[in-house]
C-alpha positions as CSV (number, residue, x, y, z in Angstrom):
1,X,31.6,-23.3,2.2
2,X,32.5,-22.3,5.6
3,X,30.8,-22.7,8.7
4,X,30.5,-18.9,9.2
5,X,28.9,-18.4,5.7
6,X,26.3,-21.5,6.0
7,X,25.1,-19.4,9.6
8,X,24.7,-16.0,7.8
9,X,22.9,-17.7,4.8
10,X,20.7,-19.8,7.3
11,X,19.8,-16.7,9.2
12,X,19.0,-14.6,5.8
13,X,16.4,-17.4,5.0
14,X,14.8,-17.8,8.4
15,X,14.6,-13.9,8.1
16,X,12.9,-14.1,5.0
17,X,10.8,-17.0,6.3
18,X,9.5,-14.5,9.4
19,X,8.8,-11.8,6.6
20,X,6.8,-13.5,4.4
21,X,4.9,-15.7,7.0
22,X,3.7,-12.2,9.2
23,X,2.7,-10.3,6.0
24,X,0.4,-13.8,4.8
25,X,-1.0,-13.9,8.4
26,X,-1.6,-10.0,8.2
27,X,-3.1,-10.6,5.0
28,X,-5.3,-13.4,6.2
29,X,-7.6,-11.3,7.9
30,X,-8.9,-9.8,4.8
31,X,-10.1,-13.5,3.4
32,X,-13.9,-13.2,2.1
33,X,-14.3,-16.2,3.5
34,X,-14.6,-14.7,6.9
35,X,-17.5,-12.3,6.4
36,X,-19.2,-14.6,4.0
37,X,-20.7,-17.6,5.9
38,X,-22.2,-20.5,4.9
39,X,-24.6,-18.1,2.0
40,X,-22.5,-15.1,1.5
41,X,-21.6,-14.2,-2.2
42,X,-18.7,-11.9,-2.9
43,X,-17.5,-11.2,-6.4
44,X,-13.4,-9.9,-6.4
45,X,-13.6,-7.9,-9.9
46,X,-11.9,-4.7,-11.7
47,X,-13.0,-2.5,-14.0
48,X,-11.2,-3.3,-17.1
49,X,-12.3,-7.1,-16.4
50,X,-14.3,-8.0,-19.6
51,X,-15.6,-11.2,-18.1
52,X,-15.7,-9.4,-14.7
53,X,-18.5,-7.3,-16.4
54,X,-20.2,-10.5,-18.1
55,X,-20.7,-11.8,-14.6
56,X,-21.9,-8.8,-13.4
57,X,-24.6,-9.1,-15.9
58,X,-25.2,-12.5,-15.1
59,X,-25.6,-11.9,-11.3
60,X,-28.6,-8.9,-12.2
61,X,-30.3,-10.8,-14.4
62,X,-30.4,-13.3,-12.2
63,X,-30.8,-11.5,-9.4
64,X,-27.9,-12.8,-7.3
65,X,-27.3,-10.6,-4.0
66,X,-23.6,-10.2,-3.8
67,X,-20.8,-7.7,-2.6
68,X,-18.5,-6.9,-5.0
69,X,-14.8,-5.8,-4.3
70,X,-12.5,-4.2,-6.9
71,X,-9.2,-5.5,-6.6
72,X,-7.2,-2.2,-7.6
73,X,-8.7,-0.8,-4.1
74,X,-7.2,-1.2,-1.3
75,X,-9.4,-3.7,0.7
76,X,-10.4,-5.5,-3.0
77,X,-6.1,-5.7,-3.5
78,X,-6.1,-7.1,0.1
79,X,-9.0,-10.0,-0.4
80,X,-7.1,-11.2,-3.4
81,X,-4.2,-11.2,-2.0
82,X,-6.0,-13.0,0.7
83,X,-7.0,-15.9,-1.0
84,X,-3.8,-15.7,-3.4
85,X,-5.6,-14.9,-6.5
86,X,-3.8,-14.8,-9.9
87,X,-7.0,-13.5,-12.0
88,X,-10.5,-12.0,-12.0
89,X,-13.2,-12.9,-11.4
90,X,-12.8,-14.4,-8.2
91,X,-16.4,-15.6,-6.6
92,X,-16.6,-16.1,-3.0
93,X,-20.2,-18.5,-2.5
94,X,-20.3,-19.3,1.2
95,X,-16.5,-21.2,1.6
96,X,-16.1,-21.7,-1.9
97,X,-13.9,-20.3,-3.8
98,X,-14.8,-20.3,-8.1
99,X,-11.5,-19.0,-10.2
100,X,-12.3,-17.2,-13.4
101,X,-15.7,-17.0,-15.3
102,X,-16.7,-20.5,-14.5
103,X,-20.3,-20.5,-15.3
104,X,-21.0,-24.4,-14.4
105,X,-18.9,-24.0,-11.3
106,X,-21.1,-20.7,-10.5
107,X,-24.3,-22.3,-11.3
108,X,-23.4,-26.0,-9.0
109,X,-22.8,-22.9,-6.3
110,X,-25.6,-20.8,-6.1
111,X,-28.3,-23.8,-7.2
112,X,-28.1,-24.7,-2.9
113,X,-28.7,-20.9,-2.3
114,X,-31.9,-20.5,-4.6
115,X,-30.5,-18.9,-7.4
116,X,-30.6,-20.0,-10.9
117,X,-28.1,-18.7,-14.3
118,X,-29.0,-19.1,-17.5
């Protein structure tokens, strides 16, 4: 490979590099993290999530005070994007992050804030 062609394919990458790093930074801002705290609760969910809506349930019986953000809108799509989610639910508690319907993981989380799941 020529010296001319290693230059253009170095520059193409540190391009794409620049790209990608301003858009996560951009994206950054919209982390749940930073508006929940230390006791925040924030549920990322959508509508045709079935375990989304089993949660949901959970939370009223239990009567968990949370924000929920549906990631098909536009500031829902941005939080997951934020903290590079694959799937829904996501659950925000405080700084931690809990992946899918993870009941144990949701109860070990909320036990500290005074809530209790069946």
């Amino acid at each position: 490979m020529s010296s001319r062609v290693v230059a253009l394919w170095l520059l193409a990458v540190g391009l794409i590099g620049a790209v990608i790093w301003r858009e996560q930074a951009r994206v950054a801002q919209y982390d749940p993290r930073l508006a929940t705290g230390d006791d925040g609760i924030v549920m990322l969910t959508a509508e045709w999530c079935g375990y989304c809506r089993k949660q949901e349930q959970l939370f009223e019986r239990a009567g968990v005070r949370y924000t929920a953000l549906d990631v098909d809108s536009e500031a829902g799509g941005l939080a997951f994007r934020a903290v590079r989610g694959r799937a829904v639910p996501i659950t925000v508690v405080g700084q931690k992050l809990i992946r899918g319907y993870d009941l144990p993981g949701l109860r070990d989380a909320l036990r500290p804030l005074g809530y209790s799941l069946p």
